[in-house]
C-alpha positions as CSV (number, residue, x, y, z in Angstrom):
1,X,146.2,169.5,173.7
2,X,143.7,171.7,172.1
3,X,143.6,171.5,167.8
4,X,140.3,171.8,165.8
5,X,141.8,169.4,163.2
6,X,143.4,166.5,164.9
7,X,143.3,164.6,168.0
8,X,146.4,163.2,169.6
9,X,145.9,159.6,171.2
10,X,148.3,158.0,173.9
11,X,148.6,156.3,177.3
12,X,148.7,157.8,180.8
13,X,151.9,157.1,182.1
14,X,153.5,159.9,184.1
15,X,157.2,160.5,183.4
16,X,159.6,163.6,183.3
17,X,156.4,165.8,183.4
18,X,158.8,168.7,183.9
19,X,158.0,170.1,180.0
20,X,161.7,169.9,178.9
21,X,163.3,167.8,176.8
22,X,166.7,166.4,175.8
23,X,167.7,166.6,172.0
24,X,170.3,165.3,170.3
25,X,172.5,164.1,173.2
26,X,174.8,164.5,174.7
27,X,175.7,167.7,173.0
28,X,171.8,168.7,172.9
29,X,170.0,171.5,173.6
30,X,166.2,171.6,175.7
31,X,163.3,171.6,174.0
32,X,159.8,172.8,176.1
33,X,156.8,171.1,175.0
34,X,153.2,173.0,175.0
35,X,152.3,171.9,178.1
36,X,153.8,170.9,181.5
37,X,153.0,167.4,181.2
38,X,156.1,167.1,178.6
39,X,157.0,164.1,176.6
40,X,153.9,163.1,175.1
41,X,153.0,166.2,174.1
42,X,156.4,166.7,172.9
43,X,156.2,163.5,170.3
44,X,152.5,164.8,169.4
45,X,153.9,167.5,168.0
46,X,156.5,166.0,166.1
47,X,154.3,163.6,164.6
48,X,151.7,166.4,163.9
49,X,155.2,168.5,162.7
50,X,155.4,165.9,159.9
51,X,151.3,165.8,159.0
52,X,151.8,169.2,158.3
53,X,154.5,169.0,156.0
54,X,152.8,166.6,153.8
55,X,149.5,168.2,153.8
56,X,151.5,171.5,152.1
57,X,153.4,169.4,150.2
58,X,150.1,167.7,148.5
59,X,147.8,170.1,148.7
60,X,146.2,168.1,151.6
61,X,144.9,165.5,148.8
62,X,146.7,162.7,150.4
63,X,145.8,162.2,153.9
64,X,147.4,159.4,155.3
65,X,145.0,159.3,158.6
66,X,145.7,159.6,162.2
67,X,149.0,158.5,163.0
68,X,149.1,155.9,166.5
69,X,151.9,156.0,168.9
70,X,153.3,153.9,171.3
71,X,155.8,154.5,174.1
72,X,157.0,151.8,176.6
73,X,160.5,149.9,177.1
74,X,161.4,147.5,174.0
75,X,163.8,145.1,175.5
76,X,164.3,143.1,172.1
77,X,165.5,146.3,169.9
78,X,165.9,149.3,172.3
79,X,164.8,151.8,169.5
80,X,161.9,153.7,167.7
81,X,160.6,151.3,164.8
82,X,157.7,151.4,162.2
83,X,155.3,148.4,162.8
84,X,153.7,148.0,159.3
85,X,151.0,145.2,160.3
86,X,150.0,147.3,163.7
87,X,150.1,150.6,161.6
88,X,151.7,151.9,164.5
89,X,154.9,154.0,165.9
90,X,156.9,152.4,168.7
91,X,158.7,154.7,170.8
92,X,161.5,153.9,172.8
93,X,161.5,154.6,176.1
94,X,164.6,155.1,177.9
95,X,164.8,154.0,181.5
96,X,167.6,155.6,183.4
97,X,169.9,157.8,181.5
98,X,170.1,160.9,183.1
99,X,169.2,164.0,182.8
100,X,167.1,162.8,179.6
101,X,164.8,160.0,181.3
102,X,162.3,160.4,178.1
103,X,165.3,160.5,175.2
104,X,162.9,160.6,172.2
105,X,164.6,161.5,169.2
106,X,163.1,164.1,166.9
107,X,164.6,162.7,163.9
108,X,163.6,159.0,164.6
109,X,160.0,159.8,164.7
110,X,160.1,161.6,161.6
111,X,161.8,158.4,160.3
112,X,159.0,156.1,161.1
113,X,156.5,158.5,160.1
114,X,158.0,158.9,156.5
115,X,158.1,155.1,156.7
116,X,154.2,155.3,157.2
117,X,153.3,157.6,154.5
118,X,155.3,155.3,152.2
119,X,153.4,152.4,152.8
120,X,149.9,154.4,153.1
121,X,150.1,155.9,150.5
122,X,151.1,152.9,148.5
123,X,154.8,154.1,147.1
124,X,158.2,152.6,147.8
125,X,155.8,150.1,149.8
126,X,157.4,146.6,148.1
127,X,158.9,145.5,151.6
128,X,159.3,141.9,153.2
129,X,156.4,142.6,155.9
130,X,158.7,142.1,159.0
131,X,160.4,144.4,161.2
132,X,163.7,144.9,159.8
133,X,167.5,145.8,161.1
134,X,168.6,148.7,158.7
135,X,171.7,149.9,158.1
136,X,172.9,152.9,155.3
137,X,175.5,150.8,154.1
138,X,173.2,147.7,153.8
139,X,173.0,146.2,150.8
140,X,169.1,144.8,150.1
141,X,166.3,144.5,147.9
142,X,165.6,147.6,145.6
143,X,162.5,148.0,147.4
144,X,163.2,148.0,150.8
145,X,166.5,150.7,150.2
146,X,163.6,153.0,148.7
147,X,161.4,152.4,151.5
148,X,164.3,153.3,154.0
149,X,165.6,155.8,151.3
150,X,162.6,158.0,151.7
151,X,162.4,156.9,155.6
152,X,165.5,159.1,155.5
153,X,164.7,161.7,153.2
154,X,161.6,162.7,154.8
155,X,163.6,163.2,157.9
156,X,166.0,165.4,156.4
157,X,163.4,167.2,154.5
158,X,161.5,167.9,158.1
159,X,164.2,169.2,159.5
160,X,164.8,172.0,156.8
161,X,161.1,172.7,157.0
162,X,161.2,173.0,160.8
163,X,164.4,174.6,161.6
164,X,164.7,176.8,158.4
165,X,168.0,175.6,157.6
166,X,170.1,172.9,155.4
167,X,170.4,169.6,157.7
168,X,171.0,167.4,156.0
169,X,172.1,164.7,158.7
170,X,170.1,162.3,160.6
171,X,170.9,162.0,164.3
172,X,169.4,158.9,166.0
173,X,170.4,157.7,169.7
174,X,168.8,154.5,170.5
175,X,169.7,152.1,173.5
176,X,168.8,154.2,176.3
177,X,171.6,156.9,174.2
178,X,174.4,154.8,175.7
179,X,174.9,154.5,171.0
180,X,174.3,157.9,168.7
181,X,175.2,158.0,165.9
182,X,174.5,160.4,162.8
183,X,174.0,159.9,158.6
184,X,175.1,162.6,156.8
185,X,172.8,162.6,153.2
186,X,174.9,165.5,151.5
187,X,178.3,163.5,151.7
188,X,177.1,160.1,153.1
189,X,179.4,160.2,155.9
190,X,178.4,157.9,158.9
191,X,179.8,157.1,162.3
192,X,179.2,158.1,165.9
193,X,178.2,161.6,167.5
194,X,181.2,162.4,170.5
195,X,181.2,165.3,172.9
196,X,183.4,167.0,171.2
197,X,184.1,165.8,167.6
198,X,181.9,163.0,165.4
199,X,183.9,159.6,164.5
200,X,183.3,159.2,160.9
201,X,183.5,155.7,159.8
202,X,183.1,155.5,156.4
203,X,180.3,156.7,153.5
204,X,177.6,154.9,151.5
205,X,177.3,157.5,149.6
206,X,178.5,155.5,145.9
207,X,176.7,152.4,147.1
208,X,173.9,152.1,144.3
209,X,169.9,151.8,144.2
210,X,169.7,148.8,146.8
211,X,171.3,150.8,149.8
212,X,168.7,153.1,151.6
213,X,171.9,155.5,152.3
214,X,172.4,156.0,148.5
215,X,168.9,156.1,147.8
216,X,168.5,159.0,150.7
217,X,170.8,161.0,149.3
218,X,169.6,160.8,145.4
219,X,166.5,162.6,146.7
220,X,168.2,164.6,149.2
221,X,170.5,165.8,145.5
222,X,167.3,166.2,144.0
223,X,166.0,168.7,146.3
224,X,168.5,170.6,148.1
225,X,170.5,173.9,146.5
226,X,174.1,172.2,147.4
227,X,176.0,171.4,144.1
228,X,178.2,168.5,145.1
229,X,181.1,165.8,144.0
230,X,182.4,163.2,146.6
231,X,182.6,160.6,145.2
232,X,184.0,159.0,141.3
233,X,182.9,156.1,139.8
234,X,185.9,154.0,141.2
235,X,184.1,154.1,144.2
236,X,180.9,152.7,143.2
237,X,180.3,149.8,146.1
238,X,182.6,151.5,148.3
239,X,182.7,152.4,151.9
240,X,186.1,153.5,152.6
241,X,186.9,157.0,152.7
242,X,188.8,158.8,150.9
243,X,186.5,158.6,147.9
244,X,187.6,160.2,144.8
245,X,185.7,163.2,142.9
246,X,185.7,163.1,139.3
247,X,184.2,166.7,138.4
248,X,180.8,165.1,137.6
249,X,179.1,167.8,139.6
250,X,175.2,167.2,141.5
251,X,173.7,170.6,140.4
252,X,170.4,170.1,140.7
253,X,167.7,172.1,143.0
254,X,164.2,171.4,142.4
255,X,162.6,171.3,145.8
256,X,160.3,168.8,146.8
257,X,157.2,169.5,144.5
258,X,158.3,167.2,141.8
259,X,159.7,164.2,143.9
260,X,156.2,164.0,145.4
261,X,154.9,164.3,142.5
262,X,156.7,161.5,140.8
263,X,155.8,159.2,143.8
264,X,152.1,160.0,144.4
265,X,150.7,161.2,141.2
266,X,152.2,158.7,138.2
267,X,152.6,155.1,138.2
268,X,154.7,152.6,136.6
269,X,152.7,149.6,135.1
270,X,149.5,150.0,137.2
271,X,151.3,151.3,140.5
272,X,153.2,153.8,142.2
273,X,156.8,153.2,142.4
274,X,157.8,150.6,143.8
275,X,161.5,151.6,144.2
276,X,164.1,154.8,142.9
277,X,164.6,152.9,139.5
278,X,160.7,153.0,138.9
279,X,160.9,156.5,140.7
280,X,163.0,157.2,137.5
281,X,160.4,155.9,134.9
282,X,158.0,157.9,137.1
283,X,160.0,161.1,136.6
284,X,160.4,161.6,132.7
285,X,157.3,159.5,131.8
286,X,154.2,160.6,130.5
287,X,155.1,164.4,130.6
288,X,159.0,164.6,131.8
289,X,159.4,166.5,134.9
290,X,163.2,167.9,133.2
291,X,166.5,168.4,134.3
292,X,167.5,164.9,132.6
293,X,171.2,165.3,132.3
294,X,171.3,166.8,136.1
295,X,169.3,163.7,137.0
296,X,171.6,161.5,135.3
297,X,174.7,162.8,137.4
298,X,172.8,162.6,140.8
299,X,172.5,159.1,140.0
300,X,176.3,158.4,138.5
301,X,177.5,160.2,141.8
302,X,175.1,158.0,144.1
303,X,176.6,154.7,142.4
304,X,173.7,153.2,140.0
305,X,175.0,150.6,137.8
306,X,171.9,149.8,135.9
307,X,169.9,153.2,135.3
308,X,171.9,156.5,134.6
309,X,169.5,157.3,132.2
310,X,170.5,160.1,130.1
311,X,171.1,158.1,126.8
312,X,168.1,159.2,124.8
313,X,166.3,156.5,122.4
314,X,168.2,153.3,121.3
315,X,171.6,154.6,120.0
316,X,174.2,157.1,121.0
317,X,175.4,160.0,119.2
318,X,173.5,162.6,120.4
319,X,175.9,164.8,121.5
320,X,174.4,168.3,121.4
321,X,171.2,166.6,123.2
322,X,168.8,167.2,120.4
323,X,165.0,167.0,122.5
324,X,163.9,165.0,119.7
325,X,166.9,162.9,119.3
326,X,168.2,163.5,116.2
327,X,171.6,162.9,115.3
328,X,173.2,164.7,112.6
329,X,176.1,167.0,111.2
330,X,175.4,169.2,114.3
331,X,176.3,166.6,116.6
332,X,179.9,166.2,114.8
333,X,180.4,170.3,115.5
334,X,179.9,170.3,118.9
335,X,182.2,167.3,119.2
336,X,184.5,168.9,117.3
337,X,184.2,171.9,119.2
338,X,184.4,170.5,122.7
339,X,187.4,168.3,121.7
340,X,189.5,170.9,119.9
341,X,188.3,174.6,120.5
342,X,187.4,174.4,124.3
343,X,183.2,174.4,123.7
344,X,181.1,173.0,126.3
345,X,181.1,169.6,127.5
346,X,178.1,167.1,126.2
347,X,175.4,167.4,129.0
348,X,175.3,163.5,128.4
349,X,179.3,161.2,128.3
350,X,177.1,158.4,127.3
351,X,175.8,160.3,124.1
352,X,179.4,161.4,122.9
353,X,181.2,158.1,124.5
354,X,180.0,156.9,120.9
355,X,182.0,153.5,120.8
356,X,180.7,152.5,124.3
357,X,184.6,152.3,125.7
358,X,183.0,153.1,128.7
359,X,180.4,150.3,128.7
360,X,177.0,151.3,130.8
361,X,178.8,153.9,132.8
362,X,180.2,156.4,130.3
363,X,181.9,159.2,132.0
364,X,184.5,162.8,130.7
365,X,187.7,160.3,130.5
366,X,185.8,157.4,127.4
367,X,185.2,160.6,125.1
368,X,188.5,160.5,123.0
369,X,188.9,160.8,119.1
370,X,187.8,157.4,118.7
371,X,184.3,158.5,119.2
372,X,185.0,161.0,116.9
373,X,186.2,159.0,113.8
374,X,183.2,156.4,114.5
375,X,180.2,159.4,113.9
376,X,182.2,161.0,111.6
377,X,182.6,157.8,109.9
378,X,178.8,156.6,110.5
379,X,177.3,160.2,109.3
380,X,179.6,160.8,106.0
381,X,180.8,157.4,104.7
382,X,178.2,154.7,105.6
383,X,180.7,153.6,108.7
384,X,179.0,151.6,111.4
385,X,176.6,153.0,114.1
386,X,177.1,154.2,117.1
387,X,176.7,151.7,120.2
388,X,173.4,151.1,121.4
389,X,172.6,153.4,124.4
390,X,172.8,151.5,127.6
């Protein structure tokens, strides 16, 4: 394999040296390597695929090194991992399922890989350091959902730079592809890939900050140019479908620039984040990188309980989003407005949901005329403050 800026490392076993290669099975499609001596090459230039992409994405400031993979059998697990202590990709090698006899996923690799730039590059890196059984719909610690998050992400975000369109699913067949199934990060549907329709089994797309599903698709919002609502708040923690839209609309595209940005070049407390909360503080802190109420409903829709984060400063009340906070008379007009003469909505429910009805998850249906009386009240007669933010 002939580059001038990388080498490719791997063993000599001779298998399938036909050049083609199985995708996405069984409803795949061939894939020829560069050279006849197929499946090695064939994962080299995945891998090298995914150095690419991160090298344009940071300006080739960041490199995370040479990248080591190993193929061979794996008995205990049957499927590509990440070993952090090795600093190594294991590759699964299928044994007998024909007419794919290598069966390396595309998307798998890029998996592992993303899992390695995490943890060399020192972001979403605060992981037990043991091989791990991950599921979507898991529920675990904040850091290792972020870790898998990205894992994800990075997947998802290869396969729009390599195929030049929106995937936004993940398609991984493991155990010799006897098991495939796919992740969806747009709508969080998961289940199993068929030969002629996909079994959805359910979604973890409301399940909060400590599922790597939720967490994949809160950067997956973040970048792509879909606006979407699948899910309400009732089905925060939920994996049953249907969910339930509630009009609060993901309508934010900003690429990839600023989540790498957020993860590589800020720190929270000494460090990079260590997790999609932290990749919050990392966003809007020093110099915000914007968008904060289109921020704020990505992570309402993808379930997070402790951080929506619009509420600016300590108290609610401002409704018409002042930058510097201020609340005053001109937050009781556009109240009034909205309420009564069909104005726009507040770009933040926790701001106008001034008597906190909705506790820390303010949405459209806790701004009533209660909130209205309260800042009325608070801004002309001396009344009590609004609610702290939450």
């Amino acid at each position: 394999m002939n580059h001038t800026t990388r080498t490719i490392d791997s063993d000599t076993i001779v298998d399938a040296s036909n050049g083609w290669h199985w995708w996405r099975w069984p409803m795949g499609f061939p894939i020829e390597a560069d050279t006849v001596d197929g499946k090695y090459f064939y994962i080299a230039n995945t891998v090298q695929e995914g150095h690419r992409l991160w090298a344009s994405l940071t300006s080739g400031m960041h490199d995370p090194g040479k990248t080591h993979v190993l193929t061979k059998e794996y008995v205990l697990y049957n499927r590509t991992h990440y070993s952090q202590v090795e600093d190594i990709i294991r590759v699964e090698n299928c044994r007998y399922k024909l007419p794919a006899p290598d069966c390396y996923d595309r998307d798998p690799i890029l998996h592992e890989l993303g899992h390695r730039l995490a943890f060399t590059q020192q972001f979403f890196d605060d992981v037990p350091d043991t091989l791990t059984i991950y599921s979507p719909t898991s529920i675990v610690t904040f850091g290792l959902a972020a870790n898998e998050g990205f894992a994800e992400f990075w997947c998802a975000l290869a396969d729009m730079n390599y195929w030049g369109d929106l995937d936004s699913v993940h398609d991984d067949s493991f155990n010799d592809f006897l098991d495939t199934t796919f992740k969806n990060y747009e709508s969080g549907k998961y289940g199993q890939k068929g030969d002629i329709i996909d079994t959805v089994i359910g979604t973890f797309n409301a399940l909060g900050p400590q599922s790597g599903g939720a967490v994949a698709g809160i950067l997956w919002d973040i970048y792509d140019d879909t606006s979407d609502n699948f899910s309400g708040q009732q089905d925060w923690g939920d994996t049953l479908l249907p969910h339930h839209p509630d009009g609060v609309w993901d309508s934010l595209s900003d690429g990839a620039g600023n989540i790498i940005e957020a993860l590589i070049n800020r720190t929270i407390d000494g460090h990079r984040p260590d997790n999609i909360l932290e990749f919050w503080d990392a966003w809007f802190q020093p110099e915000p990188l914007g968008h904060r109420k289109k921020m704020g409903d990505i992570w309402y829709e993808h379930g997070d309980t402790t951080h929506l984060g619009c509420c600016m400063g300590d108290m609610r009340g401002n409704v018409n989003y002042d930058p510097n906070d201020e609340i005053d008379i001109a937050d009781v007009v556009y109240m009034v407005d909205f309420m009564f003469d069909g104005g726009p909505a507040p770009s933040c429910w926790a701001e106008a949901d001034i008597d906190a009805s909705g506790g820390d998850s303010s949405g459209p249906w806790d701004v009533d005329i209660s909130d209205l009386v309260v800042l009325t009240d608070y801004m002309f007669s001396g009344g009590v403050a609004p609610w702290p933010c939450p």
